[in-house]
ZAFI-983247 format. One record per residue (C-alpha): residue in three letters; z negated, x, y. Coordinates in steps of 0.02 Angstrom, whole numbers, padded with zeros to 5 digits. Last residue first. Example, Ala and Ser with C-alpha at 12.3 -4.5 7.8 and 13.67 -1.06 7.14 Angstrom:
BEGIN
<pt "SER"; <-00357; 00684; -00053>>
<pt "ALA"; <-00390; 00615; -00225>>
//
This chain:
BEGIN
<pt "UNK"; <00538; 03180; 01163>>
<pt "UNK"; <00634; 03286; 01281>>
<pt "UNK"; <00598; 03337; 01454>>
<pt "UNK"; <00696; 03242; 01589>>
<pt "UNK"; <00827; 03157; 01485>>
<pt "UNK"; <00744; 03102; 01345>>
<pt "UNK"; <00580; 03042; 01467>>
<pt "UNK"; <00711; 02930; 01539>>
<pt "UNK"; <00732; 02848; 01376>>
<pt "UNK"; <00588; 02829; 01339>>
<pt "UNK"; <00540; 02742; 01489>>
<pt "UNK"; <00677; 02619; 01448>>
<pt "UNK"; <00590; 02596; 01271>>
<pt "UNK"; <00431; 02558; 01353>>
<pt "UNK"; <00510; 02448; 01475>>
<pt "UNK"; <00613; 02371; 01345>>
<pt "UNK"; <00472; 02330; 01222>>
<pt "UNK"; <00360; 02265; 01367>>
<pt "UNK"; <00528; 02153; 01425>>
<pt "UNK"; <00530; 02095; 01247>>
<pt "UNK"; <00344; 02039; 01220>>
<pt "UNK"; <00265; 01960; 01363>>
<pt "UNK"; <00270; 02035; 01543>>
<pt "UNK"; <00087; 01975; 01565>>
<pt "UNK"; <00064; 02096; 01706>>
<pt "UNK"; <-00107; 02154; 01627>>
<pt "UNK"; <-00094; 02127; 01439>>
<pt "UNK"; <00083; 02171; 01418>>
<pt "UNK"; <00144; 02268; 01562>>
<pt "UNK"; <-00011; 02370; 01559>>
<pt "UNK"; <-00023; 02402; 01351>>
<pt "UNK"; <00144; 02466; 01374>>
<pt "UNK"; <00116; 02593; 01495>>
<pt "UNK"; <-00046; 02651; 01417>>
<pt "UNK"; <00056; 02680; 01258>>
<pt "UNK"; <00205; 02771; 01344>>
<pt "UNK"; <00087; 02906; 01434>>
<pt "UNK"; <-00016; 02920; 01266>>
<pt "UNK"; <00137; 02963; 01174>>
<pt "UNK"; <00218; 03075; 01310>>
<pt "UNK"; <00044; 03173; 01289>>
<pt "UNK"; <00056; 03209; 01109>>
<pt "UNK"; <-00107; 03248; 01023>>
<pt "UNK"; <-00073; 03412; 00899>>
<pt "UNK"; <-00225; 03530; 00932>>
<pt "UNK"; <-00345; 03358; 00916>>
<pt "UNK"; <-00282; 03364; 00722>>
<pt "UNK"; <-00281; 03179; 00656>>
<pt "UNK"; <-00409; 03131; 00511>>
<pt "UNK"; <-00350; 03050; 00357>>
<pt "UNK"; <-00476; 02953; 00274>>
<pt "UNK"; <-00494; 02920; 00077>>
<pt "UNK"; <-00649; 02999; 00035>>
<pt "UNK"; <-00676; 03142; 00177>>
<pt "UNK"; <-00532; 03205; 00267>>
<pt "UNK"; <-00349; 03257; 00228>>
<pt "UNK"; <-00265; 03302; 00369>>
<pt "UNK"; <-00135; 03206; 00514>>
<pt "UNK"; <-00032; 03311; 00615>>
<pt "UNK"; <00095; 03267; 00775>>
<pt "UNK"; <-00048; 03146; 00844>>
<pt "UNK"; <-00016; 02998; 00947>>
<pt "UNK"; <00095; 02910; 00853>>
<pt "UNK"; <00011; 02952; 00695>>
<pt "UNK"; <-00143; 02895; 00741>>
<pt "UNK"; <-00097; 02731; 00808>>
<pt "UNK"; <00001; 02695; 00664>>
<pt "UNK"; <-00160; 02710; 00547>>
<pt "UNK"; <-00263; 02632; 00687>>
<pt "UNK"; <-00150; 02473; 00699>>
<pt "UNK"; <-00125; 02450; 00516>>
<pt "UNK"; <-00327; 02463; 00465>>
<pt "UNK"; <-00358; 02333; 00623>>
<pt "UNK"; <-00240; 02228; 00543>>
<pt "UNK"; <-00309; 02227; 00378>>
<pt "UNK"; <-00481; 02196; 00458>>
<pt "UNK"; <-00423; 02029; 00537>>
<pt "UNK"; <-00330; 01996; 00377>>
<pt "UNK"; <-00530; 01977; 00294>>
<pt "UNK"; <-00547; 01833; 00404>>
<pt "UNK"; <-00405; 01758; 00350>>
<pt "UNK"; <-00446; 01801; 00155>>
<pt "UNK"; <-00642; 01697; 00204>>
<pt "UNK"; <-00537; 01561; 00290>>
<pt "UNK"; <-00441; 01532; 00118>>
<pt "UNK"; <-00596; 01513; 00012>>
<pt "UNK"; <-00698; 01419; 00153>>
<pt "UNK"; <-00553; 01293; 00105>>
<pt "UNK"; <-00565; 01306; -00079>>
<pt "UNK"; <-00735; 01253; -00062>>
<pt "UNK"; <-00733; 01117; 00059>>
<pt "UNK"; <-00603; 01018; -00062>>
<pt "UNK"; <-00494; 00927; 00073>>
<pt "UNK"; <-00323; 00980; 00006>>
<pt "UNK"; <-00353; 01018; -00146>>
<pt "UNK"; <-00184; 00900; -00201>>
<pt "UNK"; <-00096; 00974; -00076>>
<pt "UNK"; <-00145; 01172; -00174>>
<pt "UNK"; <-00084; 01107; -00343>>
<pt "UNK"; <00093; 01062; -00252>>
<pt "UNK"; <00101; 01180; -00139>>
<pt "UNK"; <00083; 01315; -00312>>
<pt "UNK"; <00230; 01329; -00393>>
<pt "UNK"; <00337; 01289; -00247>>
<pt "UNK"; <00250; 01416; -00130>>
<pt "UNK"; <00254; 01573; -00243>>
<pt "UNK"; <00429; 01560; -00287>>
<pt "UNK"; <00487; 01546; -00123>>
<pt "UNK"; <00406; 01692; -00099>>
<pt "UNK"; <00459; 01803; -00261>>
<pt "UNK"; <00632; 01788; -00195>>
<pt "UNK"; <00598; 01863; -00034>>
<pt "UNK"; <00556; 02028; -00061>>
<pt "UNK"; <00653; 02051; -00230>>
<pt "UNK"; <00823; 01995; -00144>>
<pt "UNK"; <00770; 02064; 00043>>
<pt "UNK"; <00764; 02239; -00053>>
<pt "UNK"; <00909; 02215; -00149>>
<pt "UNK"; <01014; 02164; 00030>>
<pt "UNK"; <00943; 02338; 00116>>
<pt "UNK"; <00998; 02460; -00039>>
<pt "UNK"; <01144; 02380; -00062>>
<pt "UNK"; <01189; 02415; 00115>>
<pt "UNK"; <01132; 02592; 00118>>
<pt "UNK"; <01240; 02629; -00048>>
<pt "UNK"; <01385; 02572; 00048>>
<pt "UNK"; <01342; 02677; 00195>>
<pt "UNK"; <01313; 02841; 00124>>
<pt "UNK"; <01235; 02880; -00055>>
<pt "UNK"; <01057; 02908; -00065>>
<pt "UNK"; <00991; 02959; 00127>>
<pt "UNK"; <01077; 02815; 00134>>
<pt "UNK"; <01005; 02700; 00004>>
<pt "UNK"; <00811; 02750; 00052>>
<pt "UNK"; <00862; 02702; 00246>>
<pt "UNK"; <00931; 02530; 00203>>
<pt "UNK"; <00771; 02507; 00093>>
<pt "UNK"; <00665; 02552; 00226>>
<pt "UNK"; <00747; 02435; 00354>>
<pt "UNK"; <00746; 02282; 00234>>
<pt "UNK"; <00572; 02333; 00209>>
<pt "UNK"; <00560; 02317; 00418>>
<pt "UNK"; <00609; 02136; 00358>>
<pt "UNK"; <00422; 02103; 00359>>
<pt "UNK"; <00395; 02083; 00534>>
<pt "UNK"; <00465; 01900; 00493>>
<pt "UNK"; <00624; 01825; 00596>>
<pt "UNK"; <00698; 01861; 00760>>
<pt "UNK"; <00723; 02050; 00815>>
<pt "UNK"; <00610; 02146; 00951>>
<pt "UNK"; <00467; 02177; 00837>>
<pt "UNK"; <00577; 02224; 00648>>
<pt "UNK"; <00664; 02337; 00754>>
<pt "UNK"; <00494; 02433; 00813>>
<pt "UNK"; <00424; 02409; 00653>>
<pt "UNK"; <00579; 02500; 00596>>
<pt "UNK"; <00539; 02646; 00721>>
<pt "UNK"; <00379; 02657; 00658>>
<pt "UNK"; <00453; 02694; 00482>>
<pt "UNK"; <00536; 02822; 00561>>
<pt "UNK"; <00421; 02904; 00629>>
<pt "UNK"; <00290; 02882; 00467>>
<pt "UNK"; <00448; 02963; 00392>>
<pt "UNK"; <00586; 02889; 00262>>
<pt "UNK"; <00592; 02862; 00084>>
<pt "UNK"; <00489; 03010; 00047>>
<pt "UNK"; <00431; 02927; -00124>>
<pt "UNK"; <00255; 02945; -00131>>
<pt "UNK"; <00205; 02973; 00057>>
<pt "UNK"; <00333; 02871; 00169>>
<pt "UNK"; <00362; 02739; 00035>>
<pt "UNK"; <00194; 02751; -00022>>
<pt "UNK"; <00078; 02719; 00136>>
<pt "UNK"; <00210; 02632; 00251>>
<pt "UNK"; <00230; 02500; 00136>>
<pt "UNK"; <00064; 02465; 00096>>
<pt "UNK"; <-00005; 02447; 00272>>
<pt "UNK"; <00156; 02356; 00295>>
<pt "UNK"; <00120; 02245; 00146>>
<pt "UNK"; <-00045; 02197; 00255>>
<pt "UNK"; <00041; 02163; 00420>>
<pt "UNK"; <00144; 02044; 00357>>
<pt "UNK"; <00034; 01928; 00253>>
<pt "UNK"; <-00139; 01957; 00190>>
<pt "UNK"; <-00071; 02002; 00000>>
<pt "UNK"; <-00005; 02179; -00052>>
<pt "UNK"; <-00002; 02146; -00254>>
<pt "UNK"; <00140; 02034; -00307>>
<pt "UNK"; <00273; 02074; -00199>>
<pt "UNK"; <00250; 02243; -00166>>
<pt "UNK"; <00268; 02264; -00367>>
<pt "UNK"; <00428; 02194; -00353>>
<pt "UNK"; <00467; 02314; -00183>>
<pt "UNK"; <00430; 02468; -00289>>
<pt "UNK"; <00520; 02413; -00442>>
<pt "UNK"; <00695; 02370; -00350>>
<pt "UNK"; <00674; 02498; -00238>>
<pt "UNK"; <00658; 02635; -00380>>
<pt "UNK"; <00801; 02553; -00483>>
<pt "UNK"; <00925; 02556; -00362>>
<pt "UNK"; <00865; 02738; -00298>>
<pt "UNK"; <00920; 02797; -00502>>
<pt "UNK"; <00844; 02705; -00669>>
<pt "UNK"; <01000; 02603; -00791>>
<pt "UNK"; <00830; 02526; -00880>>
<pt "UNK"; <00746; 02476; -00713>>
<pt "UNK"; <00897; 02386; -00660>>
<pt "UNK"; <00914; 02299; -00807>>
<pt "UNK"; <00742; 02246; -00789>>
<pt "UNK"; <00750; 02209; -00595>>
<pt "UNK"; <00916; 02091; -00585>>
<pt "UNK"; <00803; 01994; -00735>>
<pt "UNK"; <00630; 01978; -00651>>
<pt "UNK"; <00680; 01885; -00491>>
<pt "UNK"; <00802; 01763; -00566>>
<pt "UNK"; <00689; 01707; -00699>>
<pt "UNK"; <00544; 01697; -00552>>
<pt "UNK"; <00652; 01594; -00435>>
<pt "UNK"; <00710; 01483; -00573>>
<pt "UNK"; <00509; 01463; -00607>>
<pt "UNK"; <00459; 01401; -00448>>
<pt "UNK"; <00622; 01280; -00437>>
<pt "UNK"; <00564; 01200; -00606>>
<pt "UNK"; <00387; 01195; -00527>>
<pt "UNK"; <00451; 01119; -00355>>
<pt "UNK"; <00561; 00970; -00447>>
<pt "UNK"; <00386; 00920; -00555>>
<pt "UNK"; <00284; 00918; -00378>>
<pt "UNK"; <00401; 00804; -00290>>
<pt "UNK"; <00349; 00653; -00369>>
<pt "UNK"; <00171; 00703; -00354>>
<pt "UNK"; <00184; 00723; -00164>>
<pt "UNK"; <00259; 00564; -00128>>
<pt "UNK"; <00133; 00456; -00250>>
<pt "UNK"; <00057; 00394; -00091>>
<pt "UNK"; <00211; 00317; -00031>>
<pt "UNK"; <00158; 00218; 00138>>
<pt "UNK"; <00033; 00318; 00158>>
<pt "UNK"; <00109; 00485; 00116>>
<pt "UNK"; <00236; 00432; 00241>>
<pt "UNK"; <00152; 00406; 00379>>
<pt "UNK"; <00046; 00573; 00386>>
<pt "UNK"; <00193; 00657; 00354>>
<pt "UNK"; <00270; 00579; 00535>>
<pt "UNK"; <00100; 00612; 00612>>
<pt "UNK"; <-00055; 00519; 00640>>
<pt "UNK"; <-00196; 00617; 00730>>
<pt "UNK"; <-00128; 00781; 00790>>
<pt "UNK"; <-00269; 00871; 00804>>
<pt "UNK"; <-00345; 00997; 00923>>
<pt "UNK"; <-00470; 01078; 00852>>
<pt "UNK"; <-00405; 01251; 00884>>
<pt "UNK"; <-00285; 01370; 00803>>
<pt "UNK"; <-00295; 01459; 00647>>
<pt "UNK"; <-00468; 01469; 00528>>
<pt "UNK"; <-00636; 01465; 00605>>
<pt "UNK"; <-00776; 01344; 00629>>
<pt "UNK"; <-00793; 01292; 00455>>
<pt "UNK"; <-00825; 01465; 00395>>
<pt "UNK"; <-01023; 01501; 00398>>
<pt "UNK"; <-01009; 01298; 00296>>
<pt "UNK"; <-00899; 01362; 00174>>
<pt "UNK"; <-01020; 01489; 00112>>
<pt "UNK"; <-00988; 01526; -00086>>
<pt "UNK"; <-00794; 01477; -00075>>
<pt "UNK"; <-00801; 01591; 00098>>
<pt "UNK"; <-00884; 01740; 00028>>
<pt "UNK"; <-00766; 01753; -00138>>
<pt "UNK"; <-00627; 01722; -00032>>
<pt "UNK"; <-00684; 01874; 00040>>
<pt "UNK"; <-00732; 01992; -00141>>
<pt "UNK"; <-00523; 01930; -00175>>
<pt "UNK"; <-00448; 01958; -00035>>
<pt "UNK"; <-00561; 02140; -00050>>
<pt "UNK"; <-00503; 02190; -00227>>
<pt "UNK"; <-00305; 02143; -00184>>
<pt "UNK"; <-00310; 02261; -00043>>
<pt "UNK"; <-00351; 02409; -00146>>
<pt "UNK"; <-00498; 02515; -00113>>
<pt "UNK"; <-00448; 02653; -00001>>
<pt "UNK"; <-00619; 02700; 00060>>
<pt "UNK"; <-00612; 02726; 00239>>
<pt "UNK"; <-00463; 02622; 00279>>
<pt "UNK"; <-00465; 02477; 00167>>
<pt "UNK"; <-00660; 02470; 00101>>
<pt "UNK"; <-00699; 02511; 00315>>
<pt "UNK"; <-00583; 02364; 00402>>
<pt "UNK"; <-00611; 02227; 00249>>
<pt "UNK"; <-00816; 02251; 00268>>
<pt "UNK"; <-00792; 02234; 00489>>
<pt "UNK"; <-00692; 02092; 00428>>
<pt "UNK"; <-00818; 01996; 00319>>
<pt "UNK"; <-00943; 02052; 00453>>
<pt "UNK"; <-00849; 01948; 00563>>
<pt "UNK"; <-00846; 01815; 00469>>
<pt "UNK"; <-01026; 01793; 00422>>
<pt "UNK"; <-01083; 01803; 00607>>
<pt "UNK"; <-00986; 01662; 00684>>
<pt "UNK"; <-00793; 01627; 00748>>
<pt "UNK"; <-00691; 01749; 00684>>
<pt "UNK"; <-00535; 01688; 00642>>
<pt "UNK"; <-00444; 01627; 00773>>
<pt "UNK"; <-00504; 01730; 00896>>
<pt "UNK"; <-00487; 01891; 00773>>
<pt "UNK"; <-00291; 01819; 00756>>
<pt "UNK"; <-00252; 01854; 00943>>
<pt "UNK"; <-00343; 02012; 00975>>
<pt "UNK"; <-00267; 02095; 00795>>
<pt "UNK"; <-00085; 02046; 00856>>
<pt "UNK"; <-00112; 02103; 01030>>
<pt "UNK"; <-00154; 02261; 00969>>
<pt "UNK"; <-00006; 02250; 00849>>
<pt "UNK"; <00094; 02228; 01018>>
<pt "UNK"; <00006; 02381; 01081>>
<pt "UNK"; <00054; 02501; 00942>>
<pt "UNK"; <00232; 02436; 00962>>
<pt "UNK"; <00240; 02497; 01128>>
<pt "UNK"; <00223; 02669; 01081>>
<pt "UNK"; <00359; 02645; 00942>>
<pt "UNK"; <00498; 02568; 01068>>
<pt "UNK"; <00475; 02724; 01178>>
<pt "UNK"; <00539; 02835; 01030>>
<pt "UNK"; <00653; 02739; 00971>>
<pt "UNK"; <00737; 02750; 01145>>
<pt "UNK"; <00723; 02931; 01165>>
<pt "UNK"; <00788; 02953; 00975>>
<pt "UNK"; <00936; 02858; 01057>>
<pt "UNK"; <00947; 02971; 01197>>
<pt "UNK"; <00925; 03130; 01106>>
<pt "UNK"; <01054; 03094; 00954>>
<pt "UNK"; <00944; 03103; 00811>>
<pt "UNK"; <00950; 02910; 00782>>
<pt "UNK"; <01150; 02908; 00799>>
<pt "UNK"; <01194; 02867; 00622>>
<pt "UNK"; <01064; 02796; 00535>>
<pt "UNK"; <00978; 02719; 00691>>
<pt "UNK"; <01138; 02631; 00736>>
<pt "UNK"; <01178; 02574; 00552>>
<pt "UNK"; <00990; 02513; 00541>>
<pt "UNK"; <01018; 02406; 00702>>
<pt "UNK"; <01175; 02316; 00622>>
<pt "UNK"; <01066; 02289; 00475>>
<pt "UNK"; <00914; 02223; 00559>>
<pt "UNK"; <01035; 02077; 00663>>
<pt "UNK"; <01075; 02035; 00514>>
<pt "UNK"; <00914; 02000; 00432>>
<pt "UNK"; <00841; 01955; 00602>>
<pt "UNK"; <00979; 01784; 00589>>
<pt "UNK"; <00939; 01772; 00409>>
<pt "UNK"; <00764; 01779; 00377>>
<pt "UNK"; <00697; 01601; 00443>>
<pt "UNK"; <00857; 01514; 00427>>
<pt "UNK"; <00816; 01554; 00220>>
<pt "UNK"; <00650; 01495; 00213>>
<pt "UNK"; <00684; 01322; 00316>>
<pt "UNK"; <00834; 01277; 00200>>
<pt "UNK"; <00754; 01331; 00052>>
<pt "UNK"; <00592; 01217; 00089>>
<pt "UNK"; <00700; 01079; 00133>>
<pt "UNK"; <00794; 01085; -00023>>
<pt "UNK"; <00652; 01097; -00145>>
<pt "UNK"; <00576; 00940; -00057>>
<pt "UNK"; <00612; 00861; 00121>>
<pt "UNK"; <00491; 00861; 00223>>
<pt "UNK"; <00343; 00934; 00108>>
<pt "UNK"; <00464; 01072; 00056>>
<pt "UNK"; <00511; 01140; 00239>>
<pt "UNK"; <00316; 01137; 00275>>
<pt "UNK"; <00308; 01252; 00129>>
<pt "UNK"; <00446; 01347; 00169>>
<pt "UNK"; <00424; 01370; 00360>>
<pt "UNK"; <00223; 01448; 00290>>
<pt "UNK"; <00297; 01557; 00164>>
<pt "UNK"; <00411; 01629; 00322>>
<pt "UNK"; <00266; 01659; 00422>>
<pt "UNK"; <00127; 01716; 00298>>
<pt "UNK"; <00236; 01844; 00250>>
<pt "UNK"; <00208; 01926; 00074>>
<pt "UNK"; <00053; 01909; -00051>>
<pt "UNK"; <00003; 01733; -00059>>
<pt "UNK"; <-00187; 01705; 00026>>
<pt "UNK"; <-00115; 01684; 00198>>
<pt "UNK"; <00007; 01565; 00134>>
<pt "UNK"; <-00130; 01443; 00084>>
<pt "UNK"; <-00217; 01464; 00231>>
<pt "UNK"; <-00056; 01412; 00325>>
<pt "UNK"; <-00040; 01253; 00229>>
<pt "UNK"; <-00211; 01202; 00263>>
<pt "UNK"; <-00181; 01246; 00450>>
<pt "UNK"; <-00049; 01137; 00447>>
<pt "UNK"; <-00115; 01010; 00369>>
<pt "UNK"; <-00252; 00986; 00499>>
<pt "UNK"; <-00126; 00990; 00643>>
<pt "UNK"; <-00024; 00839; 00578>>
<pt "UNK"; <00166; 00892; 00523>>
<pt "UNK"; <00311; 00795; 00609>>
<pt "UNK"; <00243; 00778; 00754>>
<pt "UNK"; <00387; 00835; 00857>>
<pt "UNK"; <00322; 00925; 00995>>
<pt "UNK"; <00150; 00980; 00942>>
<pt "UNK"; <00149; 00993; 00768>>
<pt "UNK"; <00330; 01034; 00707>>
<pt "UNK"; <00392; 01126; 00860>>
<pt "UNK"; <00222; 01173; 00951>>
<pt "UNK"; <00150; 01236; 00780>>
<pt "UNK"; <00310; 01335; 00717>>
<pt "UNK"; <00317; 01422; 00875>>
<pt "UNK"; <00135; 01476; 00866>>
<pt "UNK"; <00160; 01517; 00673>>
<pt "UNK"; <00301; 01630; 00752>>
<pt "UNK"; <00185; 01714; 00870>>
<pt "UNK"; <00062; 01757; 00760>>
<pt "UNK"; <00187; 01835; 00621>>
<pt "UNK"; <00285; 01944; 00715>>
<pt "UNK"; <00349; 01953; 00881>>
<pt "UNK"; <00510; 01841; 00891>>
<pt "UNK"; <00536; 01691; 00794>>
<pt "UNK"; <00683; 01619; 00922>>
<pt "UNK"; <00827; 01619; 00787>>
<pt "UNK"; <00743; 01584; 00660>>
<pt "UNK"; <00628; 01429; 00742>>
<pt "UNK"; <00796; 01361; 00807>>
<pt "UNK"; <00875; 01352; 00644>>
<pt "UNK"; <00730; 01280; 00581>>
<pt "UNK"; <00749; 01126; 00707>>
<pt "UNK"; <00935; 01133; 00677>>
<pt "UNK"; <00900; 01097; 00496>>
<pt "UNK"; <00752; 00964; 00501>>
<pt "UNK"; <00877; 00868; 00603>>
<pt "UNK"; <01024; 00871; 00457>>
<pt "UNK"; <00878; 00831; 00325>>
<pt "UNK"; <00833; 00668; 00435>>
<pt "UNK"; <00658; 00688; 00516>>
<pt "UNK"; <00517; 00626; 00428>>
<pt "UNK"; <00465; 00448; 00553>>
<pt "UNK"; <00344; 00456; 00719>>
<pt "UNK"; <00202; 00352; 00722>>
<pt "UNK"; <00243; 00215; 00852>>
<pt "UNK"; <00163; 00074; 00737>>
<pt "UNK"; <-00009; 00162; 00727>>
<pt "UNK"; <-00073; 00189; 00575>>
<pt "UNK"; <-00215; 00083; 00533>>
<pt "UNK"; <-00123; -00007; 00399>>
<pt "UNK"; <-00121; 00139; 00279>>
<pt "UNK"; <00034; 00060; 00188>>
<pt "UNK"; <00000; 00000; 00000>>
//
């Protein structure tokens, strides 16, 4: 039966050709990582449109902070799927990656070929420095979100030192902090993404009233789709695997990416960055700043700076062609495995939906992403600002103070001005920096 205290002028589920321009938009405007695309999602499906009610929102977006991956583009797909099913949510996924997906490739071509050049390195260079400020930003924005109350912030002070003092894996502390928020829901209720503000009857809302049975019937559709995604995940990467070379090597190392480095974007960077610059000399920690750089001032999730390091692991392999296979099998196993994880589980997770327990569980991981990101910013910061890093005690690795780099300091104190002072937002901070850059090319080298 109808939920007859909905109000009449509650808005109706979008037609499938409306829900397509809409996510269109979202790719092609999703700049500056994960916190402000979830922003842009909010105000176009929550705010604007009410298509999605505020509280389910944030229930989907707790979810997808607990997946391994990007938060961002799990969260399109779920939403995408309760709109419209397995089509919707492939629809919203995919015109969430593939305008910055291009755009990523052209940009790895230019870096590939013309990176050493003096004024482009000047340019990457500049475009590095300010990308230690927009994480900043990053870490600022979600700790208010988060961290609201004594128990959650010492759940992210305890993420913070296990990940970057003691190296314990990131899969051993989502788990210990959803551990902490299942136990002590209530030290949790006042966090999580976003504010209070509540859409009250939305155009989901008034259709799982009207068809209660809505998400059940789409549940059986999502599962089959859940576990095509996995078949055609695992296959391409066992044969692979048994043929060996670079091919092989990015195919296994981004798989296993995909299952263990959960806490969204930030955390398979910390990941990323840690074995494919030091295990399998992929690429620098430059240049793998440099890709966060891209990955910043393109559309679409911060995690398509793999798609960078798997462009870069195919050149330095075999030339162009090689580079391009490289980058497209990376964005295969990266983003395969994500769909997968949201249509096998939305459907378990909908039906949980206002079990306390399960959501202190999923503010307790957000919380712990707060550390996560403080891990990512100081490791980059570091080796941005220092020429040498050296082993230190347990698993730190302390910068030599012989080796600071003055440009570097210059560039970051720039960018954190135009960006939390003037307010420039985003791109014009990432083009001042990177103009400065390039000046500082010309008159003394970088």
């Amino acid at each position: 039966m109808p939920d007859t205290h909905l109000p009449p002028e509650a808005p109706q589920l979008p037609s499938f050709g409306e829900a397509l321009r809409v996510w269109a938009r979202i790719g092609l405007l999703s700049f500056g990582g994960p916190a402000s695309q979830i922003a842009l999602m909010q105000r176009e499906v929550v705010d604007q449109r009410r298509w999605v009610s505020d509280a389910r929102f944030l229930h989907a977006l707790n979810f997808c902070m607990l997946l391994p991956g990007p938060e961002a583009m799990q969260l399109a797909t779920y939403l995408g799927w309760l709109m419209h099913g397995v089509k919707g949510g492939v629809a919203a996924g995919l015109l969430f990656i593939l305008p910055g997906a291009c755009v990523i490739l052209a940009l790895s071509f230019i870096y590939a070929w013309a990176g050493e050049v003096p004024l482009v390195a000047g340019l990457f260079f500049g475009l590095k420095c300010a990308v230690l400020v927009v994480v900043l930003e990053a870490l600022l924005k979600v700790a208010r979100r988060a961290l609201h109350g004594a128990v959650p912030w010492a759940v992210a002070a305890a993420a913070f030192t296990a990940l970057f003092v003691f190296g314990v894996p990131f899969p051993v502390v989502v788990l210990l902090a959803a551990g902490v928020g299942a136990a002590l829901p209530q030290a949790f209720a006042a966090g999580g993404h976003g504010g209070g503000r509540g859409v009250a009857h939305s155009a989901l809302d008034a259709a799982l009233a009207a068809d209660p049975g809505r998400i059940g019937m789409m549940a059986a559709a999502a599962r089959r789709a859940g576990l095509v995604c996995l078949a055609f995940w695992v296959w391409p990467v066992a044969l692979l695997w048994v043929q060996g070379g670079v091919f092989a090597d990015i195919a296994g190392f981004f798989s296993v990416m995909a299952v263990v480095t959960f806490g969204g974007a930030y955390a398979v960077l910390a990941y990323v960055a840690q074995q494919a610059v030091e295990n399998y000399a992929w690429l620098t920690a430059s240049d793998m700043l440099v890709g966060l750089g891209l990955a910043e001032t393109t559309p679409g999730p911060l995690i398509l700076v793999l798609q960078f390091v798997g462009f870069l692991a195919g050149f330095q392999a075999g030339g162009a062609l090689w580079a391009v296979l490289g980058a497209a099998l990376t964005l295969y196993v990266t983003f395969l495995p994500c769909f997968a994880w949201i249509f096998l589980g939305a459907p378990y997770v909908e039906r949980l939906h206002d079990q306390p327990r399960l959501k202190g569980a999923l503010a307790g991981v957000t919380a712990a992403v707060v550390g996560v990101i403080a891990n990512l910013a100081l490791w980059f910061a570091l080796r941005v600002i220092f020429a040498r890093m050296e082993p230190g005690p347990f698993a730190l690795s302390l910068p030599d103070p012989a080796s600071v780099q003055p440009l570097a300091l210059v560039l970051v104190v720039v960018s954190g001005v135009a960006l939390f002072l003037l307010k420039l937002g985003l791109v014009p901070t990432l083009a001042v920096s990177a103009g400065l850059g390039l000046v500082l090319s010309l008159v003394v080298g970088v």
